[in-house]
N, C-alpha and C positions, 0 to 999 in steps of 0.2 A: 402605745396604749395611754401612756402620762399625756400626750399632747392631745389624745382624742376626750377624755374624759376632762381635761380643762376647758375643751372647748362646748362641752358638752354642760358641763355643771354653768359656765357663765348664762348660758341664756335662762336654763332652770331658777338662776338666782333671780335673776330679772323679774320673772313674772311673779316669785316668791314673794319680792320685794315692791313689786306695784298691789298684789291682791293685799297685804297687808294695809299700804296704804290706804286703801281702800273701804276696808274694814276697820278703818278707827274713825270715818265716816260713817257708820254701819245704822245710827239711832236716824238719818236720814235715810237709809234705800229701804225698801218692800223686802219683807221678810224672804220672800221666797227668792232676791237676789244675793242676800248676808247665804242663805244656805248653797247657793250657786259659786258663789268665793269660798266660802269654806273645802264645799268638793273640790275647787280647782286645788286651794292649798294642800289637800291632802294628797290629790293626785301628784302634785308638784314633790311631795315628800319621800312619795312611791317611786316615781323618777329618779332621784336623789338614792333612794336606795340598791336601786338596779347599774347605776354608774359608781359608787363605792366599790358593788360587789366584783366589778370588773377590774376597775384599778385593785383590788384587794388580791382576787385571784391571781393577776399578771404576779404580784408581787412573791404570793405566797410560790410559784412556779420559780420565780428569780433565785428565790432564799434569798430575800431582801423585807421580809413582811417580819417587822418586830415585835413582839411578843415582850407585855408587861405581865408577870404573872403575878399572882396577888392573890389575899385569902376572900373568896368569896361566899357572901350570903345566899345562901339557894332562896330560902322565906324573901330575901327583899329584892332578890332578881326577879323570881315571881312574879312576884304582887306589881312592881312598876311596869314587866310586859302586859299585863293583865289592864293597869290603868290606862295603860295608854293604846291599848288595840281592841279593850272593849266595844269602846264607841265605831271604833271602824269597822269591827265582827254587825254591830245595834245596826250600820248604815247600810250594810250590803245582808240584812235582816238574818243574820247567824246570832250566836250567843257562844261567847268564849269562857269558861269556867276554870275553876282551876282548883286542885286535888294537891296538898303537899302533905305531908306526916306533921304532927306537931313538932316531932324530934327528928332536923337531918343533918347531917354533919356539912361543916364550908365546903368550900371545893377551892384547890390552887387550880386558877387559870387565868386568861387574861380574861375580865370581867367586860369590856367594850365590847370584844371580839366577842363572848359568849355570847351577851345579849345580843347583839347584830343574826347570830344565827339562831337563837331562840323566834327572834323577829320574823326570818326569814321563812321558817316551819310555819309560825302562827299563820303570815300574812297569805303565805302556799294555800295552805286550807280553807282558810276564810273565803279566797278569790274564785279557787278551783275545784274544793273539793263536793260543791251541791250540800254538805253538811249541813243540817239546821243548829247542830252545836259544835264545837271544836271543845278538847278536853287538854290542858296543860296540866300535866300531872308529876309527881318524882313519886319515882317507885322507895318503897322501906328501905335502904340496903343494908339492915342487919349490921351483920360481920365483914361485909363486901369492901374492899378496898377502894369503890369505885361510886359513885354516887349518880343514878342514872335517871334522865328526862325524858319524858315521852307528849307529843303530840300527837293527839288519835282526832278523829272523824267519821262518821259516819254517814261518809258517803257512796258513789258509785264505785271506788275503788281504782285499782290499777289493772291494765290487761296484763296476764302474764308475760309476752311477748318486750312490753313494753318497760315490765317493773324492773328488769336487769338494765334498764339504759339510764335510770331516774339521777343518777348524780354524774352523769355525764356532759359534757358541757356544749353549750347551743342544741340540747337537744330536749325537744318539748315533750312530755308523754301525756299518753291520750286517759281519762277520765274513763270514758263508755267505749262499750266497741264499735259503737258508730259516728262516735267524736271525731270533729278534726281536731289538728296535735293543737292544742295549748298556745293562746297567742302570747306566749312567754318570751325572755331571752333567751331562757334555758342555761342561766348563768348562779339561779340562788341557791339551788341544789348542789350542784359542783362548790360553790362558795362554802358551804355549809359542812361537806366532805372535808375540804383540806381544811379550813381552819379546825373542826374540831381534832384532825388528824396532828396538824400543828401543835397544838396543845396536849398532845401526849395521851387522847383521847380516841374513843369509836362511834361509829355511826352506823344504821342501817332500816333499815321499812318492813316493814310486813303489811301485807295486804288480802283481802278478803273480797273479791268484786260482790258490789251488792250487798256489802254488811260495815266493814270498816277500811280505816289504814292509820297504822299507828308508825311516828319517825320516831326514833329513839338513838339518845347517843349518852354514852358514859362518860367521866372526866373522874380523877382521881381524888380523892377526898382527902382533908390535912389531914396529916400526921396525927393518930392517937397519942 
């Protein structure tokens, strides 16, 4: 898996590294070629995150996937997946929002890892779920030991057939009931399972075809 993902991330780098270039020439080309590099960069970003998810999974299966655990900010995990995946929810004409309590307790975990699957939920919904808004929210947890995130949408939903397969790995699920499966890897959901399992954490979906689907996973809040 090490050797397919090395070979895999050099050429992704390559084009990364020419559309850049490119773009610092940008006050010469036609606007409408600046937003033609930009797509590719972003698409190149998406690449990049589907070949992590895979070296990360092989890893996490080895017991070889290290885990930095750390006190983490929910408010500023937040708010930076929000800055940085609004524009891409604005591109593919969604709106990503985001719902946190004024008052929530940190969370120990590894804070990379989290975000990568925060990432993972958003980027899901935005792509696949027909949503016009995606909802990044953290539930009160009170008295709760546990500090719990949810991505919802309101979109076509999951079939039920199909919802028990969703963190299964290379395995795509269908939207509609007349969808073909998901041109997916079928790799961010399984990612998303074991790391937050890693971390001492749960994960799980509910789904409503035709009204919503909200992912939700708990991680353990610091020490009172």
């Amino acid at each position: 898996t090490s050797m397919v993902v090395h070979d895999l991330k050099n050429p992704v780098n390559g084009i990364v590294m020419l559309v850049q270039l490119a773009l610092r020439k940008s006050a010469s080309l036609p606007e409408a070629h600046v937003g033609y590099l930009k797509q590719i960069e972003r698409t190149c970003s998406e690449m990049m995150r589907l070949i992590q998810n895979l070296l990360e999974i092989a890893k996490i299966e080895e017991g070889k996937m290290p885990v930095e655990y750390g006190v983490v900010s929910v408010h500023e995990l937040v708010a930076e997946v929000k800055h940085e995946y609004a524009p891409v929810a604005a591109q593919n004409g969604r709106v990503l929002q985001t719902d946190v309590p004024p008052v929530v307790p940190d969370l120990i975990a590894d804070r990379a890892l989290l975000k990568r699957v925060l990432v993972n939920l958003v980027s899901n919904a935005i792509r696949h779920s027909g949503s016009p808004d995606i909802m990044l929210a953290v539930l009160d947890p009170g008295d709760a030991d546990v500090v719990t995130l949810r991505v919802t949408d309101r979109g076509a939903g999951f079939l039920p057939d199909d919802l028990v397969h969703v963190f299964e790995k290379f395995r795509s699920v269908r939207r509609l009931p007349t969808a073909e499966p998901a041109a997916d890897t079928g790799l961010g959901l399984p990612f998303c399972k074991l790391a937050v399992e890693l971390m001492g954490g749960s994960i799980g979906v509910d789904s409503t075809p035709g009204e919503q689907t909200s992912f939700w996973l708990s991680l353990p809040r610091k020490s009172r």
